[in-house]
N, C-alpha and C positions, 0 to 999 in steps of 0.2 A: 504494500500500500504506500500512497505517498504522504510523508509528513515531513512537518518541518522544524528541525533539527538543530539545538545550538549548544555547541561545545565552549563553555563560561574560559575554559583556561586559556583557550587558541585563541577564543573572540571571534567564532567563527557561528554563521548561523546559513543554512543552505535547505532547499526541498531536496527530498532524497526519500528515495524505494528502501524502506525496511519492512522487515517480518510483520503478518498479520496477528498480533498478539492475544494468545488464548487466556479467555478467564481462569483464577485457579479459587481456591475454597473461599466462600464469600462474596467472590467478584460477579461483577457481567462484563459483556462486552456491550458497549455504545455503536451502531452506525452514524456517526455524526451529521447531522442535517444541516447545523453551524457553529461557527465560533467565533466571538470575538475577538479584534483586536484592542487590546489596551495600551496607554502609555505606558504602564509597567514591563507590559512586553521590547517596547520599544527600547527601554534605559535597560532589559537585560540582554539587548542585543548588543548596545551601545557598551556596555561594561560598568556602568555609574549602578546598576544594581547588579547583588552577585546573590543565588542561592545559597542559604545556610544549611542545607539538609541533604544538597545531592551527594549518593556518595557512587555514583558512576560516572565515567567521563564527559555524556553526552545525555538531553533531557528532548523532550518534544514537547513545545510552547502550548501554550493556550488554556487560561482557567476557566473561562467563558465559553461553558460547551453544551448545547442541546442534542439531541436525537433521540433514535429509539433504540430499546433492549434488542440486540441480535442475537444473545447469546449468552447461557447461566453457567455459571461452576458451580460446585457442591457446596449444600451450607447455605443456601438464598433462602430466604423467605419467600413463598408461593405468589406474592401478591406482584413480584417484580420476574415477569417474563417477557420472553421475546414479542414483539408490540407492542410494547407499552411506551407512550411517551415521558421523555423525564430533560430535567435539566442538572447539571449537579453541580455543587456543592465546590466551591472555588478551594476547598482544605479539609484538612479532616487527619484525629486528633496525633500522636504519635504513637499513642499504646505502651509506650517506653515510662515514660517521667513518673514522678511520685504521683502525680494531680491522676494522671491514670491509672496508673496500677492501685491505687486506693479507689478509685469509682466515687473521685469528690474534685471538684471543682474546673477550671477552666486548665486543659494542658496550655503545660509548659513552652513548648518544641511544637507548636502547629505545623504539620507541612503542608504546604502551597504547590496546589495541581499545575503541572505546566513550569513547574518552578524547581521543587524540592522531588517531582516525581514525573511522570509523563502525563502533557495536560492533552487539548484535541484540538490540534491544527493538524489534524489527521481524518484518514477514511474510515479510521476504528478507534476507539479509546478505550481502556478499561476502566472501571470505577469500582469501588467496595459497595453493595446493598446499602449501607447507611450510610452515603454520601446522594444518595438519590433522592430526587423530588419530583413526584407527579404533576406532569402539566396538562391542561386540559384542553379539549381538542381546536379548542376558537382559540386558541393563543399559539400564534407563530413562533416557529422553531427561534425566528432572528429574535425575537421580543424573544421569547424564555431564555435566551443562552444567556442576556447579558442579566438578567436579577438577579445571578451570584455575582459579587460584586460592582459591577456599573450603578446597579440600586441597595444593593444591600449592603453595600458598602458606607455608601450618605447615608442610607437610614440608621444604621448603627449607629454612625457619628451626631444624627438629631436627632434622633428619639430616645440614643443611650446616653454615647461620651459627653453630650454638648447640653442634654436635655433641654430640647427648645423647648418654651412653654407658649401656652396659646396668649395673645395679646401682648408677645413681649420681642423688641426688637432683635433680627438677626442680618448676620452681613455673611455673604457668600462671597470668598474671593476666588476666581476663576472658573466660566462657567461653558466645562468643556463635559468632557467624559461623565464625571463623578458629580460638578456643580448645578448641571441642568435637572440631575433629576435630586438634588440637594434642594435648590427653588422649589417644585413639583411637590416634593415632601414636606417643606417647612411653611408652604402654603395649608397643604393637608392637615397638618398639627395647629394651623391657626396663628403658629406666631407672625407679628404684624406692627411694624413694618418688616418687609423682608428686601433688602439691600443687597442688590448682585455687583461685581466690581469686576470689570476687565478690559483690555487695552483692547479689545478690536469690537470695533461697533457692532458687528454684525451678531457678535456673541451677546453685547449689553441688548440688542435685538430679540434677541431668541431669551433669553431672562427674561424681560418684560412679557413673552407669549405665554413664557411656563408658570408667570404669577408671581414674580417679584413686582415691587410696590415700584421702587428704585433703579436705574442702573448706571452705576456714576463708570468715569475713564478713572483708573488711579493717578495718570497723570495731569488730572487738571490742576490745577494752582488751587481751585477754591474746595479739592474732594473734600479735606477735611473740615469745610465748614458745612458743606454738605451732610454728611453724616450729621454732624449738630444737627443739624436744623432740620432735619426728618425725624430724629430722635426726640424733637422737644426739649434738646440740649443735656439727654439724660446718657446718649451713646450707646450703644451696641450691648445687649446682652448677651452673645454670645456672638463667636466669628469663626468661620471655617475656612480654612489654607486647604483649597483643593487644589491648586498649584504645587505646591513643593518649590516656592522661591522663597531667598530668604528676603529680597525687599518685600514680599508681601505678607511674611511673617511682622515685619518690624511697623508695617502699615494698621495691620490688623489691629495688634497691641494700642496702640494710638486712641483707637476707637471704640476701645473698652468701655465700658461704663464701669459703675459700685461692683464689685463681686465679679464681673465678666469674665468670660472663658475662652478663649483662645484653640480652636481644635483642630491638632495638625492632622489631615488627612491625606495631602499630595505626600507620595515618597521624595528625599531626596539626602543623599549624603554630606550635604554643607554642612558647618557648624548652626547655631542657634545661637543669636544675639539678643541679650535685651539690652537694650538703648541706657534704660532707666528704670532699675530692680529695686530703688527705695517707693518708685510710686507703683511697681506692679504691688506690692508687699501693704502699701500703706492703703491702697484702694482693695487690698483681697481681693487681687485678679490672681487666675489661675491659668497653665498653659497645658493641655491634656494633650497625650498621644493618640493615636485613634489607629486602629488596626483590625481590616476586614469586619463582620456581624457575629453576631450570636447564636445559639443553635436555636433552630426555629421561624428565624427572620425571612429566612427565602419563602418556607412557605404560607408565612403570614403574608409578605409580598405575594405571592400571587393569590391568595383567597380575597386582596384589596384589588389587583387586576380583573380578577376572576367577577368582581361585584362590581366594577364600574367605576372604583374611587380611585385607581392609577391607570393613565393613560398611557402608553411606551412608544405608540403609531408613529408618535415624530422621531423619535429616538435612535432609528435606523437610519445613518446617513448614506450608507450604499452598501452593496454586495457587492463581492469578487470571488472567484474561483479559488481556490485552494491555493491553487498551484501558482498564484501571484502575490503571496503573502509578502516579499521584500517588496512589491509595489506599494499593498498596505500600508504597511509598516513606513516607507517613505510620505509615502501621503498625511498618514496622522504626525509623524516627526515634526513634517513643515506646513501643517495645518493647510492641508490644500480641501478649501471647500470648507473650511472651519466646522470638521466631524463634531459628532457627538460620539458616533459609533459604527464603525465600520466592521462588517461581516463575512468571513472566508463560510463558503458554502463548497464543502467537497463533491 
């Protein structure tokens, strides 16, 4: 089959004909229908991201993967056979760590499909039974691949790390991949105003369609009286870095309010500067990490698609073949067409 293949130590990432991989105790096999492309794929192509968990030379990308069961190993549950539609589960747990092997609390050591293990930019994927989520039959493969993380990822970050509340200001900075369906979300939960922030109009455009109140440039002269004065001069109760820059980290901070939270969700390897750590400390602002969802969250995301209350239709920026994934992957780098979500269909 063909997939696409990248070797972290070489820096090498190519389409290439490997072996059709058989499920073994636990597992299925996926026919994959699609997959997403993410910025994280993109910096682990580039090198600025490196797997923590591979421990073979060579991984096959993609955590964003829909299709149907082709095929069961021993040990499945009856309920997951071949036709069945599913999307799965961007990680899943290590089995290893204390947090596992006691059967209490969140692991340690998550591994990341596509990343720490083989994800589906592939014609077949394998997946563990309990990384699977049944999708239902009016929801497109392209919409279900991307809910493990494209949306379940923002939603974590607002409804957990960042906890929007309803009637209280939020600021969304970068509103690509992760921040358009951040907007989408924090509409949903009611917080209000909600402030999107990004350099290309076309994107401060598409915020305003998704239900931000706001959409300022960060680089106008007057953003930060801006934010004032939408605020009611109180500031941002919480702010999300779906970017991973650090000017937008230091911007964010700025526009804290009392108590404010700060929730970095863009990856990126720079250090973390605070400007001025006597006023985050004396204002009880706080700066949270935020990493992937919860167990649960993907299928609470689609029983809110499934009913009407998340819409993904726009969300699809285009499809490509498989076999053009370094196009892909070139096109979201250089933002050609300013994606939300681009989808390899094998």
């Amino acid at each position: 089959m063909l997939a696409g293949r990248l070797n972290p130590s070489a820096g090498t990432f190519e389409m290439r004909e490997v072996p059709i991989p058989e499920p073994g105790p636990g597992q299925v096999r996926i026919k994959v229908r699609a997959a997403g492309v993410c910025l994280s794929d993109v910096h682990l192509i580039d090198g600025s991201l490196r797997p923590a968990f591979l421990d073979v030379p060579e991984v096959t990308l993609g955590h964003e993967v829909a299709g149907e069961i082709d095929a069961v190993g021993p040990d499945v549950p009856a309920q997951w056979h071949p036709g069945v539609r599913v999307t799965l589960e961007a990680g899943e747990r290590c089995g290893r760590c204390a947090q596992c092997v006691r059967f209490r609390g969140p692991c340690l050591a998550i591994r990341t499909r596509g990343v720490d293990y083989d994800g589906g930019w592939a014609e077949y994927a394998l997946a563990s039974h309990h990384t699977l989520v049944a999708i239902p039959d009016a929801l497109p493969f392209e919409q279900g691949a991307i809910v493990p993380d494209a949306v379940s990822t923002p939603w974590g970050a607002v409804a957990g790390t960042g906890r929007a509340e309803p009637g209280r200001p939020a600021g969304v900075w970068g509103v690509g991949g992760l921040g358009a369906h951040a907007v989408q979300l924090l509409r949903l939960l009611g917080a209000a105003p909600i402030v999107a922030v990004d350099p290309l109009e076309a994107a401060r455009n598409r915020a305003l369609e998704f239900g931000a109140d706001y959409a300022f440039d960060p680089a106008d002269l007057h953003f930060g009286e801006q934010v004032v004065a939408v605020t009611g001069g109180a500031g941002l109760d919480v702010a999300y870095d779906m970017a991973g820059v650090a000017a937008v980290r230091e911007q964010a901070l700025r526009c804290l309010g009392l108590g404010g939270r700060l929730v970095l969700v863009g990856l990126t390897p720079e250090p973390l500067a605070v400007p001025n750590s006597i006023l985050l400390s004396v204002r009880g602002q706080r700066i949270l990490g935020h990493y992937g969802s919860q167990a649960g969250d993907v299928e609470r995301l689609i029983e809110l698609i499934h009913h009407g209350r998340l819409d993904l239709s726009r969300s699809i920026s285009g499809t490509l073949p498989l076999a053009e994934a370094p196009d892909a992957v070139k096109a979201l780098s250089g933002k050609q067409g300013n994606p939300i979500r681009l989808i390899l269909v094998p």
